[in-house]
N, C-alpha and C positions, 0 to 999 in steps of 0.2 A: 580454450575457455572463451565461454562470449559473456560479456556484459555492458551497459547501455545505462544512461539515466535520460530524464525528459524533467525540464520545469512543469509543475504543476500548472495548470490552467484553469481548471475544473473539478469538482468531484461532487457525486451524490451520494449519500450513506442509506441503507435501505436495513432492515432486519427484520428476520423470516425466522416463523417459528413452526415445527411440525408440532403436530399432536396425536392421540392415539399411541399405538404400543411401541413407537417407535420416536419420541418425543425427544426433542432437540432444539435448539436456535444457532442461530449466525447472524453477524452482523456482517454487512459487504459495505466496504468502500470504493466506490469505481473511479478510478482514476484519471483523469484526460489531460493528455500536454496542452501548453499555450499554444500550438504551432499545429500546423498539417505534417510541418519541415522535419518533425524530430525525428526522424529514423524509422527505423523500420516497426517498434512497436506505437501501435495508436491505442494503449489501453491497460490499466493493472487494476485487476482485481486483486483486493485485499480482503480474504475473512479473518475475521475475529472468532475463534472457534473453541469450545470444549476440549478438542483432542485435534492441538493441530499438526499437519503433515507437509513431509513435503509440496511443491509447488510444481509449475511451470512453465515453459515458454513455448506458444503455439500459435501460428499466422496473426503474429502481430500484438498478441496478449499476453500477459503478463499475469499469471494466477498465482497468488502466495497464501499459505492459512498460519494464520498466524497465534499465538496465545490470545484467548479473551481478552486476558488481564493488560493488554495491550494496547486493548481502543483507545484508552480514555488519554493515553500523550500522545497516539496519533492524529486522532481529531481533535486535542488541544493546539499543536501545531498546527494543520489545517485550518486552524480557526482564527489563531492569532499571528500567524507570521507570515511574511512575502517578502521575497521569493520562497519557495518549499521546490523540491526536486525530491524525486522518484527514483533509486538504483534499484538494479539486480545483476546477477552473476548467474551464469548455469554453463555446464560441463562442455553443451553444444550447444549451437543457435535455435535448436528445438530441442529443451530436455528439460531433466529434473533442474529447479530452482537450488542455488546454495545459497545464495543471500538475499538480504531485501534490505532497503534502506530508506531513510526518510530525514533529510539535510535541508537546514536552512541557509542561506546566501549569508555574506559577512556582515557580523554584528557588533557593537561595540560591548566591551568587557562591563560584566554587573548588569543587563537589562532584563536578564532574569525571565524563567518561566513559571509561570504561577499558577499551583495543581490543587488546589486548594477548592473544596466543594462550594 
């Protein structure tokens, strides 16, 4: 089993939408550590997707698709918390993804997240 996390440093959120007979969106969050240092992956791609699938780990990236219904408390914590850290898990250091995860550093009890439109 390989698995890795990295501190969040950065990220851009982008979404793409097809059209024509083949019509779909995704939303991507690209993920970048604070560091050069962090190991061997420099990168996680998160979609947010209609039908999502497996994942994986490939020269350094980190590709997860994840439920739509998903975005909206991942880039609530991306917006509102620091530290945020990155995990994943997969079978071998290049394969199918089994987990993904999105952790905030320690916080005091009651400060609450707030999901609220």
């Amino acid at each position: 089993m390989a698995f890795g996390n990295f501190r969040i440093g950065s990220y851009t959120l982008s979404r793409r939408i097809w059209t024509g007979s083949t019509r779909h969106a995704e939303t991507l969050l690209n993920l970048r550590p604070d560091d050069e240092d962090s190991g061997p992956v420099t990168t996680a791609l998160v979609y947010f997707v209609e039908s999502p699938d497996a994942g994986e780990v490939s020269g350094g990236t980190v590709s997860a698709f994840l439920p739509a219904d998903e975005l909206t408390l991942w880039y609530e914590v991306l917006r509102t918390e620091d530290p945020v850290w990155f995990g994943w898990s997969s079978a071998d250091a290049d394969g199918a993804v089994e987990l993904v995860r999105l952790s905030t550093g320690q916080e005091p009890p009651g400060e609450g997240l707030d999901l609220s439109p």
